[in-house]
Backbone of each chain as ProteinMPNN parsed JSONL, in Angstrom:
{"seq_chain_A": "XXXXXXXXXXXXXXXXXXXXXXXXXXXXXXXXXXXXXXXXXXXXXXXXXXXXXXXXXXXXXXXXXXXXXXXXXXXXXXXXXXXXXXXXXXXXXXXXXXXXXXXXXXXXXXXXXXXXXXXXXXXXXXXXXX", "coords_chain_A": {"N_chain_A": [[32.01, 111.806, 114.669], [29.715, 112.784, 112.347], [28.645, 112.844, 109.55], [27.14, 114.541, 106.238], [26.334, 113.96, 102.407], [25.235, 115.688, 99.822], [24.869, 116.464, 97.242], [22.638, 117.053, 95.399], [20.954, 118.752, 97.231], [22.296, 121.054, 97.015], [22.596, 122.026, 95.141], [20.36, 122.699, 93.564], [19.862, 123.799, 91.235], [21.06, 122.492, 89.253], [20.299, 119.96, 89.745], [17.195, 120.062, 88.894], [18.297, 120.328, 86.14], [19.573, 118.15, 85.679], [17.82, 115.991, 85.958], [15.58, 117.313, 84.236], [17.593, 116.366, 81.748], [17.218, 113.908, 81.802], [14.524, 113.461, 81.614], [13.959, 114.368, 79.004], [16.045, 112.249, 77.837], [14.508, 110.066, 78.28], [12.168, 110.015, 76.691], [13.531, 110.779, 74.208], [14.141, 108.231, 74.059], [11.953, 106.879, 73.527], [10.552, 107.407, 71.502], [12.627, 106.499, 69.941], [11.896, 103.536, 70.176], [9.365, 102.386, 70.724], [9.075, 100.888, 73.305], [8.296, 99.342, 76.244], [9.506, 97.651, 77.614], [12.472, 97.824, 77.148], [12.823, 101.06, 77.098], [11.834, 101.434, 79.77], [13.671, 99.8, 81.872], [15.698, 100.928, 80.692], [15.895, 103.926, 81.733], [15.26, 103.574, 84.465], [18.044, 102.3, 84.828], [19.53, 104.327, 83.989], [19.129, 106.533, 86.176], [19.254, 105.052, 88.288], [22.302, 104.931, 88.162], [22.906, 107.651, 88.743], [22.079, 107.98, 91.538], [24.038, 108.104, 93.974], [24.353, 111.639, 93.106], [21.272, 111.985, 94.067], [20.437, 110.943, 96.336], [21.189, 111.09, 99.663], [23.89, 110.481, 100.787], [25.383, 108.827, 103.851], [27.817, 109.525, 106.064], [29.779, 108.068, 109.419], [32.258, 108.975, 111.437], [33.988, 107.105, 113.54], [35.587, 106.005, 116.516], [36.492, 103.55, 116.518], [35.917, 102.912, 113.721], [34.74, 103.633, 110.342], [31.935, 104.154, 109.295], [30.334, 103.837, 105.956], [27.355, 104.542, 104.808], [25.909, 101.578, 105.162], [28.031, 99.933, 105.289], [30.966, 99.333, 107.005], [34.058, 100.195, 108.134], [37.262, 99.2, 109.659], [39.472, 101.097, 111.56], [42.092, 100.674, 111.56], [42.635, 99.361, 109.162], [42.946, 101.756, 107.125], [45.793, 103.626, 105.99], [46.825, 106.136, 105.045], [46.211, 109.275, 103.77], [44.807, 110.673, 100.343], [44.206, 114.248, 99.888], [41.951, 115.685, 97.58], [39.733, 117.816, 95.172], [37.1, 116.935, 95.551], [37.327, 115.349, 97.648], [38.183, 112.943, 99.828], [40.372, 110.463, 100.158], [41.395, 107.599, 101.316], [43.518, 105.534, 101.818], [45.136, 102.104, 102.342], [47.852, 102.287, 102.123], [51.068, 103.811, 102.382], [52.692, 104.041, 100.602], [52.232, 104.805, 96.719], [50.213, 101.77, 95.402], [49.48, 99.509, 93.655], [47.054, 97.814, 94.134], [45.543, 99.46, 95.626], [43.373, 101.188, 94.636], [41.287, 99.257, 94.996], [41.364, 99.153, 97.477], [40.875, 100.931, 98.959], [39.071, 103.839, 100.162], [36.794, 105.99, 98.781], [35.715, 109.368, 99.873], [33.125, 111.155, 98.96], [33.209, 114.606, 99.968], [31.422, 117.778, 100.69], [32.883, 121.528, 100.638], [34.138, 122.67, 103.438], [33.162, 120.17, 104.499], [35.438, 118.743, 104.218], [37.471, 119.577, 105.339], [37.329, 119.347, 107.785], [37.25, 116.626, 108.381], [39.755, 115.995, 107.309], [41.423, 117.728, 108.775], [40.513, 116.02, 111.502], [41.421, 112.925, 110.529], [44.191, 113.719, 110.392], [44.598, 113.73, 113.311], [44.113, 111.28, 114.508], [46.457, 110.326, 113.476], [46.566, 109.454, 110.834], [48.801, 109.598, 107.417], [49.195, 112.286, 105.652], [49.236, 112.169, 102.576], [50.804, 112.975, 99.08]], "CA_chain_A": [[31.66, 112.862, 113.732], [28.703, 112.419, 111.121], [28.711, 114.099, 107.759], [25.928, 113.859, 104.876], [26.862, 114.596, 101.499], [24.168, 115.262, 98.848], [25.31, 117.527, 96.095], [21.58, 117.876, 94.908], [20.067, 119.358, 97.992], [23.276, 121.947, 97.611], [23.146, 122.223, 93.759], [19.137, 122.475, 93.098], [19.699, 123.937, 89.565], [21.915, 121.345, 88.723], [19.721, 118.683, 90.178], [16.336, 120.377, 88.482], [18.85, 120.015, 84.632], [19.538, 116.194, 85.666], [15.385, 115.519, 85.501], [15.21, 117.557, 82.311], [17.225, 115.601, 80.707], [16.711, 112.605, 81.931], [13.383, 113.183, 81.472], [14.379, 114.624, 77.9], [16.236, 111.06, 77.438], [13.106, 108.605, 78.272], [11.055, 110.408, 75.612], [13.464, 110.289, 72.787], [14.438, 106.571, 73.792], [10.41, 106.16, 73.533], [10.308, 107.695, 70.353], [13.196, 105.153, 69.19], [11.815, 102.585, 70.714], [8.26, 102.331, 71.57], [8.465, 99.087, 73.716], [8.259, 99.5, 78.095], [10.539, 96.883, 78.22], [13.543, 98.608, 76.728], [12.618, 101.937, 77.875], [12.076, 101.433, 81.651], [14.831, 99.351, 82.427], [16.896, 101.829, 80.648], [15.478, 104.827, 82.686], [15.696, 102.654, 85.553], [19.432, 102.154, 84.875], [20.263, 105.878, 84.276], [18.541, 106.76, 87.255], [20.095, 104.091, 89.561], [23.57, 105.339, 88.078], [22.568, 109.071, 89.577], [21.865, 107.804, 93.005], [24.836, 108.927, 94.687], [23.933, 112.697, 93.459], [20.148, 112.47, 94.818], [19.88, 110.537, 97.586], [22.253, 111.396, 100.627], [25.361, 109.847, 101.743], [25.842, 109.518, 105.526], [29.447, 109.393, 106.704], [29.961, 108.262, 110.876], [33.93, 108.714, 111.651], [33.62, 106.612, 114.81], [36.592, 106.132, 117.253], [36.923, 102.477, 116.009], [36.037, 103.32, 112.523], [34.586, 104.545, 109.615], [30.665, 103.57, 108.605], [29.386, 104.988, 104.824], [25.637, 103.896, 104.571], [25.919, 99.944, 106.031], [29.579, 99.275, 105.062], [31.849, 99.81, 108.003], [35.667, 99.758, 107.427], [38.136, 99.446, 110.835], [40.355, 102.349, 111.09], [43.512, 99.769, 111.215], [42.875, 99.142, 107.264], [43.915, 102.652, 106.443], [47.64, 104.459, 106.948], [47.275, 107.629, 104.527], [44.909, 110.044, 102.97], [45.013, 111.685, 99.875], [42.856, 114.741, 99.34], [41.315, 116.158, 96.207], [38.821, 118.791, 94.934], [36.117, 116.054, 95.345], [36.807, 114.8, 98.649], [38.971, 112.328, 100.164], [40.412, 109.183, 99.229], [41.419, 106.589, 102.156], [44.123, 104.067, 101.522], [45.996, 101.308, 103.285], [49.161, 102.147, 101.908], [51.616, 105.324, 102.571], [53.5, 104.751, 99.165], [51.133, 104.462, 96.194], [50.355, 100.573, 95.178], [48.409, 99.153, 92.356], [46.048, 97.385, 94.748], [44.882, 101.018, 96.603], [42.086, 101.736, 94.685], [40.712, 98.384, 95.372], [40.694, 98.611, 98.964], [41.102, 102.279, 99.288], [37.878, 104.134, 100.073], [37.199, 107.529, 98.376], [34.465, 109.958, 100.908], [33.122, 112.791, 98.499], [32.511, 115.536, 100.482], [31.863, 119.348, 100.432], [34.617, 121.597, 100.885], [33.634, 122.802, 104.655], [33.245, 118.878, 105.394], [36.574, 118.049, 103.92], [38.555, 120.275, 105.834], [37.089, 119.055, 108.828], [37.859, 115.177, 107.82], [40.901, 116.268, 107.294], [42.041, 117.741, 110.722], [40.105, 114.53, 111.76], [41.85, 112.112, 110.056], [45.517, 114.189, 110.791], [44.605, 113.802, 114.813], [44.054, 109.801, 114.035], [47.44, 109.848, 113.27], [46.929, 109.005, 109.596], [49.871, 110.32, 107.252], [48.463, 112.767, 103.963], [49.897, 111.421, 100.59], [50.326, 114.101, 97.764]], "C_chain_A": [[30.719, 112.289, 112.658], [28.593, 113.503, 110.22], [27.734, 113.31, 106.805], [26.043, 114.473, 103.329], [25.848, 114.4, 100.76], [24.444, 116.772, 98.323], [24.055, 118.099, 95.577], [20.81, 118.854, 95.504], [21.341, 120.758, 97.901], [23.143, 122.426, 96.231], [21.79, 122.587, 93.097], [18.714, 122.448, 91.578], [20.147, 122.957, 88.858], [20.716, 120.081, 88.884], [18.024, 118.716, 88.818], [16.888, 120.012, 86.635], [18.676, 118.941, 84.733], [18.433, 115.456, 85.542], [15.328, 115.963, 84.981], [15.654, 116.874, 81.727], [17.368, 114.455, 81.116], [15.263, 112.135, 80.999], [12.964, 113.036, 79.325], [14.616, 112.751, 77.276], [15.564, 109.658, 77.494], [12.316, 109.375, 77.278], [11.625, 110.274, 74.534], [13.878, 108.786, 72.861], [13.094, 106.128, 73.687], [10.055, 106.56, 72.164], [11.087, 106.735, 69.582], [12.599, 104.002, 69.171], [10.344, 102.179, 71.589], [7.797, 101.443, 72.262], [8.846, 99.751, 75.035], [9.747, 98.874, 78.094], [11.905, 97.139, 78.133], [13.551, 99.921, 77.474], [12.608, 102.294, 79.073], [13.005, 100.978, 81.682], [15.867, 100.46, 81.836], [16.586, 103.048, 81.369], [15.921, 104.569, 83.963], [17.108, 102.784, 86.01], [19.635, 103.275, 85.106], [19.748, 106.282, 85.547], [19.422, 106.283, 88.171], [21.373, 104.51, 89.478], [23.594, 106.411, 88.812], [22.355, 109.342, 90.871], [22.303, 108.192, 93.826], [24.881, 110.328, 94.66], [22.462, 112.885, 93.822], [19.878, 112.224, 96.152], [20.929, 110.439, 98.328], [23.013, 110.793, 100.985], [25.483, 110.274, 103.255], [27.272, 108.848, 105.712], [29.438, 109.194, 108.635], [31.378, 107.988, 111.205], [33.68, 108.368, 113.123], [35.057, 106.788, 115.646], [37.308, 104.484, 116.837], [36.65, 102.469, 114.612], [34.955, 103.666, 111.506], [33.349, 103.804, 108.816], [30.395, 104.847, 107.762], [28.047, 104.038, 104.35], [25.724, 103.027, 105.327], [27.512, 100.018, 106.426], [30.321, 100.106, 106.337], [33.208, 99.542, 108.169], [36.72, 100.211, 109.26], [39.155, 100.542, 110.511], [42.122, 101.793, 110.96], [43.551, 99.593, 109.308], [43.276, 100.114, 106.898], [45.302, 102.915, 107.155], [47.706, 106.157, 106.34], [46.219, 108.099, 104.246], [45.154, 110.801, 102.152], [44.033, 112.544, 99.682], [42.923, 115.596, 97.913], [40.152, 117.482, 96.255], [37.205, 118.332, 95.478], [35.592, 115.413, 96.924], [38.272, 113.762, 99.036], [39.494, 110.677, 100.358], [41.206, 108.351, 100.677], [42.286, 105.417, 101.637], [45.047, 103.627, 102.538], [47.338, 101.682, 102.768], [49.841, 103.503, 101.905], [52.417, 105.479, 101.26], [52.229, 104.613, 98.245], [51.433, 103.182, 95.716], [49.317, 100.71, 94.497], [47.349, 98.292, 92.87], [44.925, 98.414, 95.341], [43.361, 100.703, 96.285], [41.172, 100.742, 94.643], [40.222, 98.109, 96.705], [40.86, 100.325, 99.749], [39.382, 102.64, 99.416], [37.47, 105.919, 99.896], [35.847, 108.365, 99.097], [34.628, 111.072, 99.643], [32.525, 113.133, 99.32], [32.523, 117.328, 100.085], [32.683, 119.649, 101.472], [34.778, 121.606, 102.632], [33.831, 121.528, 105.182], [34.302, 118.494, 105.357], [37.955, 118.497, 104.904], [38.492, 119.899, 106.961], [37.837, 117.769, 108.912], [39.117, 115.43, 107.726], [41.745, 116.618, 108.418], [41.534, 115.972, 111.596], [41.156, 113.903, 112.051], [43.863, 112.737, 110.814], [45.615, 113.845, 112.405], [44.347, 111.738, 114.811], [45.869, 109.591, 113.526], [47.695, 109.116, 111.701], [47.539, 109.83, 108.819], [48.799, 110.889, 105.761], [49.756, 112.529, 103.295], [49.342, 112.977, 99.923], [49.681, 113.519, 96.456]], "O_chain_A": [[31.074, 111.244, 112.112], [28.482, 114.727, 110.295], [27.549, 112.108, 106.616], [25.758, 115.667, 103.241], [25.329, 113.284, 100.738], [24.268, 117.861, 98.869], [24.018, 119.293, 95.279], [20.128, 119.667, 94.881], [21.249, 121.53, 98.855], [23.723, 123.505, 96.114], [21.949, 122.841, 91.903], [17.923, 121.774, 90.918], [19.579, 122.591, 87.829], [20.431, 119.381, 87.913], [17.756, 117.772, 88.075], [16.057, 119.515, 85.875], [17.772, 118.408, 84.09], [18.3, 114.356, 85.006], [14.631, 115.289, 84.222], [14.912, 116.304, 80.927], [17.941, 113.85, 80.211], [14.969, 111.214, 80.235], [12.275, 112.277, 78.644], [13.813, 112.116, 76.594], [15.881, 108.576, 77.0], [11.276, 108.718, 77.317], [10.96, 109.798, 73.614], [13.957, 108.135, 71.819], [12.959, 104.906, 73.749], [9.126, 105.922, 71.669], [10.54, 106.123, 68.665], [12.713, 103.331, 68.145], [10.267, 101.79, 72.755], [6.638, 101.031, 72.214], [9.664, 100.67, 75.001], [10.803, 99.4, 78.446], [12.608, 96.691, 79.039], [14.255, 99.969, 78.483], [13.211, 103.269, 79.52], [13.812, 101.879, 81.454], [16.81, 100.822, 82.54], [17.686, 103.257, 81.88], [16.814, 105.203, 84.524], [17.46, 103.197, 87.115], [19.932, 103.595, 86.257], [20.822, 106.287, 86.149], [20.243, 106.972, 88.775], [21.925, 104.586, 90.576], [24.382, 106.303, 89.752], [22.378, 110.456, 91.395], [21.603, 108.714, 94.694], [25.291, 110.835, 95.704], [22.207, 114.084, 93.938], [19.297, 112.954, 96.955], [21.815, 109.719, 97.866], [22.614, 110.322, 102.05], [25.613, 111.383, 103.774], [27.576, 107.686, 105.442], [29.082, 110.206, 109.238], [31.735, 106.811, 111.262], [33.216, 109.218, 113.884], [35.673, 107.818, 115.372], [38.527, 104.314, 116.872], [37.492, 101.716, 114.123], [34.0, 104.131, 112.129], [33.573, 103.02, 107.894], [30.267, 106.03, 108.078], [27.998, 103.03, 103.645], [25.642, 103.418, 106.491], [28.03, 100.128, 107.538], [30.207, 101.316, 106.533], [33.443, 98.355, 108.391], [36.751, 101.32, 109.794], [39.571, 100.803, 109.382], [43.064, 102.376, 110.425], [44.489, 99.739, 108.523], [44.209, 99.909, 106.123], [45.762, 102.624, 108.259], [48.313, 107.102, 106.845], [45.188, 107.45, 104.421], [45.719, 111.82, 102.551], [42.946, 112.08, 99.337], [43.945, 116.028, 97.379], [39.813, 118.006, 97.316], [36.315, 119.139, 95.747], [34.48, 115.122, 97.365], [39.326, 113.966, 98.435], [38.693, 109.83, 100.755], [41.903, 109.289, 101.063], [41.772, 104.444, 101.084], [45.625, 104.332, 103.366], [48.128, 100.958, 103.375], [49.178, 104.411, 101.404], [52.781, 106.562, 100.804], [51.173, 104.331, 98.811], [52.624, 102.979, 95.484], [48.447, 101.58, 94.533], [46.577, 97.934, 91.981], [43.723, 98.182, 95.472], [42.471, 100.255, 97.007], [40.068, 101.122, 94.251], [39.315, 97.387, 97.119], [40.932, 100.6, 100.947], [38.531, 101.913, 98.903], [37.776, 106.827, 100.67], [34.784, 107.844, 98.761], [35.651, 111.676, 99.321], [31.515, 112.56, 99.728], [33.356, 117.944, 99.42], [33.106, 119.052, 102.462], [35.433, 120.711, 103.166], [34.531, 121.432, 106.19], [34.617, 117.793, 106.32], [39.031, 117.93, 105.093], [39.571, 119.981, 107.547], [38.947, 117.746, 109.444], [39.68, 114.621, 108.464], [42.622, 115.902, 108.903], [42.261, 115.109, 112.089], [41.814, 113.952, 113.091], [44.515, 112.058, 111.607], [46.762, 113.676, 112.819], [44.897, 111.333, 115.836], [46.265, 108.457, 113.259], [48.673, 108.432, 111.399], [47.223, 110.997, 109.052], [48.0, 110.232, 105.094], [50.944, 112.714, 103.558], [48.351, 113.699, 100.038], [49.347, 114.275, 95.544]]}, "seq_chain_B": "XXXXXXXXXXXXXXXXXXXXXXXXXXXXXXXXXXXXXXXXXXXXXXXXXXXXXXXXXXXXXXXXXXXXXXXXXXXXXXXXXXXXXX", "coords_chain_B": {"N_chain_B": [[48.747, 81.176, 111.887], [47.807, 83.18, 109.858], [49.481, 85.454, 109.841], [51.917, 83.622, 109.136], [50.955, 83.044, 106.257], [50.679, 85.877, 105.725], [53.332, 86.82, 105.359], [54.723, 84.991, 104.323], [53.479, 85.396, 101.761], [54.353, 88.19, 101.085], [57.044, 88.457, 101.327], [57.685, 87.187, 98.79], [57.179, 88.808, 97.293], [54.434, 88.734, 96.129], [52.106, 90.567, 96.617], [50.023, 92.445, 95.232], [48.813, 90.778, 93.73], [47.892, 88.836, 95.358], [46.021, 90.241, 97.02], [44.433, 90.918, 95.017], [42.92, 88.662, 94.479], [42.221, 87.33, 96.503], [40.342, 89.551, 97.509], [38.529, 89.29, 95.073], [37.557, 86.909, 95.551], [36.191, 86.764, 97.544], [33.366, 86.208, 97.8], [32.892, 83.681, 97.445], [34.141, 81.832, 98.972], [33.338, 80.461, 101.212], [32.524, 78.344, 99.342], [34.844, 77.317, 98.903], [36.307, 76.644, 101.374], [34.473, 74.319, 101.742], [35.223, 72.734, 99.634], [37.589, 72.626, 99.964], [37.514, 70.797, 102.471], [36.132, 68.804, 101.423], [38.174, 67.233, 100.642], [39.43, 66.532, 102.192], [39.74, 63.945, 103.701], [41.839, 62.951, 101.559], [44.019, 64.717, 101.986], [44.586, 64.394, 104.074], [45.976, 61.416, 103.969], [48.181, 62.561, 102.08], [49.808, 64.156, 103.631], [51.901, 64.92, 105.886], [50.994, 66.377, 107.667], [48.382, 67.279, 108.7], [47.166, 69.989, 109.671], [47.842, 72.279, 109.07], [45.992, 72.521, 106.834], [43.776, 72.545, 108.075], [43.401, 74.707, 109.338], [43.534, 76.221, 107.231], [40.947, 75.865, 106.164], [39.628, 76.683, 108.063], [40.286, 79.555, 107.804], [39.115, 79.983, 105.321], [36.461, 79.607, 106.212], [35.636, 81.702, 107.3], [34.693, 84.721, 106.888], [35.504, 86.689, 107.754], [38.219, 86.605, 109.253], [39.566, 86.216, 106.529], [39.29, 88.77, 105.754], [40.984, 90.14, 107.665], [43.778, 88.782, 107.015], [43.85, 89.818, 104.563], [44.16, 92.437, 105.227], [46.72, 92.076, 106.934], [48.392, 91.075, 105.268], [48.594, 93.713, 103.64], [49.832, 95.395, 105.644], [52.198, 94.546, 105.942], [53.443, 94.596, 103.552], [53.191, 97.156, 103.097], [54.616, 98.306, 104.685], [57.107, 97.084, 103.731], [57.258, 98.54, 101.336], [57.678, 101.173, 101.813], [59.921, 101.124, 103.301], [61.626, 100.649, 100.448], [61.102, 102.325, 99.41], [59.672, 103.15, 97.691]], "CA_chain_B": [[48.463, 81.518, 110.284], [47.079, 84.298, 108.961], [51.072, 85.903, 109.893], [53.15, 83.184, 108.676], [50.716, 83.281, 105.442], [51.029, 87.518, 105.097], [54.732, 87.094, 105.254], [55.205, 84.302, 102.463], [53.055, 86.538, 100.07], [54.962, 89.8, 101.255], [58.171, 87.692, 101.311], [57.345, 86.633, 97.376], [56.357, 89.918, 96.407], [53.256, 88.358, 95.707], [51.324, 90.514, 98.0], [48.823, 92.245, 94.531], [48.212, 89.642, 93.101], [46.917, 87.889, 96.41], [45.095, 90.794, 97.775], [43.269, 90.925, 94.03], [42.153, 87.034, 93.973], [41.474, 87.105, 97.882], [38.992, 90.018, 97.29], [37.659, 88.586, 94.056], [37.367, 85.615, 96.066], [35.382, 86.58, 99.005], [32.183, 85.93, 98.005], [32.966, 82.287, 97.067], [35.551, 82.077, 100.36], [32.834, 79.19, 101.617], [32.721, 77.368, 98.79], [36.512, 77.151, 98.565], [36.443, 75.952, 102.153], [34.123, 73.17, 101.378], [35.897, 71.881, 98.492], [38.994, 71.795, 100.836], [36.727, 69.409, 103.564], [35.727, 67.103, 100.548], [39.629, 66.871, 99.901], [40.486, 66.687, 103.702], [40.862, 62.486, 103.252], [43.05, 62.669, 100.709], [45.206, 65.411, 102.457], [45.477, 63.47, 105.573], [46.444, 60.476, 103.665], [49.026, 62.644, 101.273], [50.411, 65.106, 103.797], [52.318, 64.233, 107.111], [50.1, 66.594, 109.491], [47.025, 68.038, 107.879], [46.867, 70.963, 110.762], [47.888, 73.809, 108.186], [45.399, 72.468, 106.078], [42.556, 72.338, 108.807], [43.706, 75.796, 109.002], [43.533, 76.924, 105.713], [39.444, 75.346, 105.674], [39.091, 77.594, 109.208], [40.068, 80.59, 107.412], [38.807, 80.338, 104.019], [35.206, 79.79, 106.036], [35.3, 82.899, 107.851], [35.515, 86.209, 106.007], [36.202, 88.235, 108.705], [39.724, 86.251, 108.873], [39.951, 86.82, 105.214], [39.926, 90.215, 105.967], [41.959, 90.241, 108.399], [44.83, 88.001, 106.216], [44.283, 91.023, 103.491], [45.179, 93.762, 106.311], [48.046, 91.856, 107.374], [49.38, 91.323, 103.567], [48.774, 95.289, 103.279], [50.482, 96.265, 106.73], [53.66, 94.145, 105.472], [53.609, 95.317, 102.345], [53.172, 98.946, 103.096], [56.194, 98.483, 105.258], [58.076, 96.53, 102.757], [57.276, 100.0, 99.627], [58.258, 102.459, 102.352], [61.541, 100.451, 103.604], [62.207, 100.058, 99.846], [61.054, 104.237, 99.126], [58.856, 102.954, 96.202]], "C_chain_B": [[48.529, 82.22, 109.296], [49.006, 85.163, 108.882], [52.096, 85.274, 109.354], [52.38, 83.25, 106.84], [50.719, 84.703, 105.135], [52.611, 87.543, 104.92], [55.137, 86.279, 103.963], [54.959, 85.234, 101.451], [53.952, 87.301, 99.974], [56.764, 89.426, 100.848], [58.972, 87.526, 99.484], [57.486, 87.9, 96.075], [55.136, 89.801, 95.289], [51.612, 89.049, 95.967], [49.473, 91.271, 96.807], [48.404, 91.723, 93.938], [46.867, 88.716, 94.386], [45.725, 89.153, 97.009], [44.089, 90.934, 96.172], [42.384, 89.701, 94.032], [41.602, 87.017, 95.744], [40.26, 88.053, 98.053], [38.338, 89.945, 96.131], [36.875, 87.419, 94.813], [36.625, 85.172, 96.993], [34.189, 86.367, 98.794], [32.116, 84.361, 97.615], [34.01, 81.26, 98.285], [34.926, 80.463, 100.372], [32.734, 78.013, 100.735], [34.015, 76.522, 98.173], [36.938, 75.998, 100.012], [35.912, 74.376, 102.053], [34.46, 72.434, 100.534], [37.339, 71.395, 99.116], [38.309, 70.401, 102.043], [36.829, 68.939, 102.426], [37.01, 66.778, 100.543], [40.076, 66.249, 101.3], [41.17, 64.795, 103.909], [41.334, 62.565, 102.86], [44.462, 63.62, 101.213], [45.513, 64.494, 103.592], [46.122, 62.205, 104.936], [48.27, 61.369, 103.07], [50.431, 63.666, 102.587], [50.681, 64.462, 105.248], [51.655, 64.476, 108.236], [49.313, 67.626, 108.836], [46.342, 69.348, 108.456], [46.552, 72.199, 109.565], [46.417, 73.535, 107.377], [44.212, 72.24, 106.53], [42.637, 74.219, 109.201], [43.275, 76.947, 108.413], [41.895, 76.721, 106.008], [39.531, 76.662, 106.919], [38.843, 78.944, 108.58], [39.481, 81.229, 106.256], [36.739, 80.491, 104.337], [34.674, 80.798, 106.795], [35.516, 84.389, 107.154], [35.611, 87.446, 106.659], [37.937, 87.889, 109.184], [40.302, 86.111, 107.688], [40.279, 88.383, 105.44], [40.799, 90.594, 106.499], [43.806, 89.645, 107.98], [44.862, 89.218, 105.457], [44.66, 92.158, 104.418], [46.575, 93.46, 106.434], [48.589, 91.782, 106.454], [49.714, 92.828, 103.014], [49.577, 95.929, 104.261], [51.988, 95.846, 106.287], [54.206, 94.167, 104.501], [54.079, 96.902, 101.973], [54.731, 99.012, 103.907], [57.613, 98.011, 104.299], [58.366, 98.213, 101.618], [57.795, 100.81, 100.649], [59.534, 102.0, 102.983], [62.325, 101.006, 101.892], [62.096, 102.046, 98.966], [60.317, 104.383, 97.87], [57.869, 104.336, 95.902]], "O_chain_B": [[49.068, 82.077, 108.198], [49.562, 85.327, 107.796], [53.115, 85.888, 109.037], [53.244, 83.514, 106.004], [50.781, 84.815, 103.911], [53.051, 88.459, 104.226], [55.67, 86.687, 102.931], [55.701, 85.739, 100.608], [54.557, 87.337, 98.903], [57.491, 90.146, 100.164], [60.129, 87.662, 99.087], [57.709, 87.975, 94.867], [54.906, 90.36, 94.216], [50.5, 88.57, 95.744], [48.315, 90.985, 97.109], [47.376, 92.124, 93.393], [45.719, 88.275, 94.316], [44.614, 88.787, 97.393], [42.882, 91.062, 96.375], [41.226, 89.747, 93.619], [40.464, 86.617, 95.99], [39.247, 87.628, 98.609], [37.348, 90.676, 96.12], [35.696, 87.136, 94.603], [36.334, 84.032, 97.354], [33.619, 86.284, 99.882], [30.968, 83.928, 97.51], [34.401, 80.101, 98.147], [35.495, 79.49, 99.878], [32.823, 76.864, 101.169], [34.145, 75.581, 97.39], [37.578, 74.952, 99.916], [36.645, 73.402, 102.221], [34.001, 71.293, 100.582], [37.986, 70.363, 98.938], [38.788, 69.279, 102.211], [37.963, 68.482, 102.283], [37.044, 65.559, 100.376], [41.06, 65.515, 101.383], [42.316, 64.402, 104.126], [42.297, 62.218, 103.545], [45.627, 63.348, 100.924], [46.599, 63.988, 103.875], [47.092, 61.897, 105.628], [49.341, 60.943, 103.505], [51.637, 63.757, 102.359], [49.904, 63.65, 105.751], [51.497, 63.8, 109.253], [49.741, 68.734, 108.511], [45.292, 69.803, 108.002], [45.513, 72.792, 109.274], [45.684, 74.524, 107.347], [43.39, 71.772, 105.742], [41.552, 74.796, 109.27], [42.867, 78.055, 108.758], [41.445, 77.862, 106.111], [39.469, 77.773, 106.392], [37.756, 79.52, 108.622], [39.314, 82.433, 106.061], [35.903, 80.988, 103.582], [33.464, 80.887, 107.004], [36.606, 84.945, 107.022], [35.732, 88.632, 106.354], [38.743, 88.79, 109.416], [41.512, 85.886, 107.65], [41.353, 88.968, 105.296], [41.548, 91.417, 105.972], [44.811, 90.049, 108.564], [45.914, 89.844, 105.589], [45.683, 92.774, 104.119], [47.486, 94.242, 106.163], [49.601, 92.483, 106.474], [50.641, 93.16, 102.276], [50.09, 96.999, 103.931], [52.885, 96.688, 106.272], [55.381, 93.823, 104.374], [54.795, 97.502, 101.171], [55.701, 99.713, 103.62], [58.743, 98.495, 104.249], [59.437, 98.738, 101.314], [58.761, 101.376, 100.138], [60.288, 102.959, 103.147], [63.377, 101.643, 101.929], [62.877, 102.646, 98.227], [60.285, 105.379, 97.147], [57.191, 104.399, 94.876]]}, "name": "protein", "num_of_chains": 2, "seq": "XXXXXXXXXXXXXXXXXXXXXXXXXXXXXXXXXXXXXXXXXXXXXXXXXXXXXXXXXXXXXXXXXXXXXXXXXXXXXXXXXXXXXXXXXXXXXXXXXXXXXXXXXXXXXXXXXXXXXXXXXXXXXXXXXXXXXXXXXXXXXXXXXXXXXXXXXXXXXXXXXXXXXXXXXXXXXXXXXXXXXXXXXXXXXXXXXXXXXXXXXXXXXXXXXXXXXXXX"}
């Protein structure tokens, strides 16, 4: 199964605000601050933080396991799944542990994809956590 | 190895602590191994059979048997919190 999550190509208005003010916030940090070198790299930064809502997430739920962009995680490392409003969260452990969200792996998806992932993941034999 | 070391941790109830410093740790895994070789004379001199500790260098220079050590600390763990109803 392959899934692509990109909130901006789904959200346009939203996406079209996030470049106002962005764009908004490199002009008055240029008015503070009339030096490149400050300015870009901080643009730069905010930008690079935003990445995950412009540029697409691919999801491939394989039969041996579970590639997001490069990173490819065996389907033996998880046991449960909890889901959310957001999407679905992936952990090795069926009680909750204070390690999880270290090796846990959280998929945002839309809702349509989640529900799918979800039967998925239930036919995989992995247990849902509340 | 990698089984009789997931069971000590799990055994200890050591098991987040080790899965935090073993994935802190993985990008330095090799240079952990190599600091165990420079040592490996002095272990064979101090220790009766230096195997575990030819071992230990095997796995600390592969990090796909790191990974595999942090699965097995999480599979015997996860069984340990749901035995225990945590």
């Amino acid at each position: 199964m392959e899934l692509c999550y990109h909130p901006a190509a789904r959200r346009p208005g939203l996406a079209l605000l996030v470049c106002f003010g962005l764009g908004l916030l490199g002009s008055a940090a240029w008015q503070l601050l009339p030096e490149p070198l400050v300015t870009l790299p901080l643009l730069a930064f905010l930008a690079y933080s935003l990445m995950p809502f412009f540029v697409p997430t691919r999801y491939r739920l394989g039969p041996t396991g579970l590639e997001v962009g490069a990173r490819r995680y065996a389907w033996e490392r998880f046991r449960a799944f909890v889901v959310d409003k957001n999407g679905v969260f992936l952990t090795p452990y069926r009680q909750s542990a204070p390690t999880e969200r270290l090796r846990g792996v959280f998929l945002p998806l839309h809702r349509e994809d989640r529900l799918q992932v979800v039967e998925w993941l239930r036919e995989r034999g992995l247990e849902e956590r509340a | 190895m990698i089984d009789r070391l997931a069971e000590l941790v799990v055994r200890r109830e050591l098991a987040p602590l080790a899965i935090f410093c073993l994935e802190a740790g993985k990008p330095f895994s090799r240079v952990g191994s190599q600091a165990l070789i420079f040592l490996l004379p002095l272990a064979r001199t101090v220790l009766r059979s230096a195997s575990d500790y030819e071992e230990l260098i095997e796995l600390l220079d592969d990090r796909e048997q790191l990974e595999r050590l942090i699965c097995r600390i999480e599979a015997l763990e996860d069984e340990r919190l749901t035995r225990s109803g945590m």
